[in-house]
C-alpha positions in Angstrom: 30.0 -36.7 -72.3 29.3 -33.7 -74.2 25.7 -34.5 -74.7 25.8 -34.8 -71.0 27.2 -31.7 -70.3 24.7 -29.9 -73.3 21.7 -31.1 -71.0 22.9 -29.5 -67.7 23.7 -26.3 -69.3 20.3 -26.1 -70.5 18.8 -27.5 -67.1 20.9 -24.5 -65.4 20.0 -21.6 -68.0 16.2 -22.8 -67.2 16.6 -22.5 -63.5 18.3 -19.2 -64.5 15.4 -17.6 -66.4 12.9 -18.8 -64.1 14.1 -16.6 -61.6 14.8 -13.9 -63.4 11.2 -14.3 -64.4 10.3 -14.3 -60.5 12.3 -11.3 -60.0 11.0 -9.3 -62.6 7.2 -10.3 -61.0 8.8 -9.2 -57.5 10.0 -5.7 -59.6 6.7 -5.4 -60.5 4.7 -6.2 -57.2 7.1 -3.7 -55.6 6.5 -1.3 -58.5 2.9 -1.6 -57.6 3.2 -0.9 -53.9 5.3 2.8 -55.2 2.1 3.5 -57.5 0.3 2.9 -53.9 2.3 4.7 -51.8 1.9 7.6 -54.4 -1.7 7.5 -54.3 -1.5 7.9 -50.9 0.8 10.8 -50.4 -0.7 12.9 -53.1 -4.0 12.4 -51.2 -2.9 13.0 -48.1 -1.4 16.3 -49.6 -4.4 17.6 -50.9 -7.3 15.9 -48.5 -8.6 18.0 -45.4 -10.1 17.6 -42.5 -14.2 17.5 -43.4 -13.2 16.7 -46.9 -15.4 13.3 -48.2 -13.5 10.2 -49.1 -14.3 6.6 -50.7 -12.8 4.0 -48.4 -12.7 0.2 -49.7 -14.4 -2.1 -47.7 -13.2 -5.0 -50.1 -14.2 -6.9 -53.3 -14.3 -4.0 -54.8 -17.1 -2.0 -52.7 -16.3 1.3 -51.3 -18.0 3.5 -48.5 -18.1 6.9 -48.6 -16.9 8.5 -45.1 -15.9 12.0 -43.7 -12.6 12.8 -42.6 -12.7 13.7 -39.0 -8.9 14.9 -38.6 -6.4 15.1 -41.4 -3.8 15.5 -38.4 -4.6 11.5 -37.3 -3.1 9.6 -40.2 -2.1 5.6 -39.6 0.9 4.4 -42.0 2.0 0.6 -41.9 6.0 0.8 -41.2 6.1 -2.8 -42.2 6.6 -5.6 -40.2 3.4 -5.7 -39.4 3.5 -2.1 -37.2 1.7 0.8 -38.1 1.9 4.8 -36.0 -0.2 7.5 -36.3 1.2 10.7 -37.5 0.2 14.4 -38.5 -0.2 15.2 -42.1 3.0 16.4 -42.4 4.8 13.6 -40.9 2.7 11.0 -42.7 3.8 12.6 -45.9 7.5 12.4 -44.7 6.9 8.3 -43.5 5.3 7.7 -46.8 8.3 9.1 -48.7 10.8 6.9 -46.8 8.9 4.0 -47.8 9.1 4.9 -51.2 12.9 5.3 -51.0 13.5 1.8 -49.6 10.9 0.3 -52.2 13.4 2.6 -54.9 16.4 0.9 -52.9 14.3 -2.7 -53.2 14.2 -2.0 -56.9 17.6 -1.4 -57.6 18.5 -4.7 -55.5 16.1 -6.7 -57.3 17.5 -5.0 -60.9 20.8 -6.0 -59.7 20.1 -9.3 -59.0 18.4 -9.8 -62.5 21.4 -8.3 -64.5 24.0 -10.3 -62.8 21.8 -13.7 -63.6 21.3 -12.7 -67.5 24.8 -11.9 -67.1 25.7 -15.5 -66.2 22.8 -16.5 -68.5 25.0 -15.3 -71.4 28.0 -16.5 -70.1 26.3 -20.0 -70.0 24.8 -20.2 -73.3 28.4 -19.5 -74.7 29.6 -21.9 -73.2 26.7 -25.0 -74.8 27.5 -22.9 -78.0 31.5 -23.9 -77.7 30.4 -27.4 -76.9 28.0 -27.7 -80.0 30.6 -26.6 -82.1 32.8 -29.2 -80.8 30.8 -31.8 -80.9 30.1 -31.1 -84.6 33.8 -30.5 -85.3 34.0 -34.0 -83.4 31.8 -35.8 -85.7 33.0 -34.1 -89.3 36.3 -35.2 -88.1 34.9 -39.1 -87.5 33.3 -39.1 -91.0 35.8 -37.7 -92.5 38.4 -40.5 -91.1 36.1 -43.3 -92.1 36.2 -42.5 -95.8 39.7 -43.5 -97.2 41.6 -44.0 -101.0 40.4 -47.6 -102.1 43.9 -49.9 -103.1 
């Protein structure tokens, strides 16, 4: 039975680091949309209208174009809705989306420490019940061996 019990701990501590490996690539994809968002406001803070950007067009080509109006800005607001905004306000939008990717962070973090927390706890306990079993089986031998009469 201990055996037993050996091999789901370790079937659960796998599950367990799998997703804390998921989360941590979730940490980083979100990590990655901040470095984005970034990008973005610090252009937007110094571009002006006439100024001369390089726009991707995908797989890696780029087009150069003139800004027309810094004042007509499009940010995504997620779920799959976008509004245009002033320069100004675009800055403000793109800072609230970096707060709730900050808040996202945090959740994710959270998440990971509670499972290495119950990773720990886990791994205790298969140490407890190795040391049993082997305390189990020095006890066997040692009963088997006798005084001869």
């Amino acid at each position: 039975m201990g055996q037993q019990q050996l091999q789901q701990l370790s079937q659960e501590l796998q599950q367990i680091q799998e997703e804390i490996e998921e989360l941590e690539a979730n940490v980083e994809a979100i990590q990655q949309q901040k470095t984005e968002t970034d990008e973005a406001i610090e252009a937007l803070e110094t571009l002006e209208t006439d100024s001369t950007v390089q726009v991707p067009i995908g797989g890696g080509a780029y087009l150069r174009a003139n800004v027309e109006d810094i004042d007509e800005v499009i940010v995504e607001l997620g779920a799959d809705y976008a509004g245009q905004f002033e320069q100004d306000d675009a800055v403000d939008a793109l800072e609230s989306k970096k707060e709730n990717l900050d808040d996202r962070i945090d959740e994710v973090n959270s998440e990971i420490a509670e499972l290495e927390s119950e990773s720990t706890e886990l791994e205790q306990q298969a140490q407890q019940l190795q040391q049993q079993a082997m305390q189990q089986q020095m006890q066997g031998m040692g009963q088997g061996q006798g005084p001869d009469e």
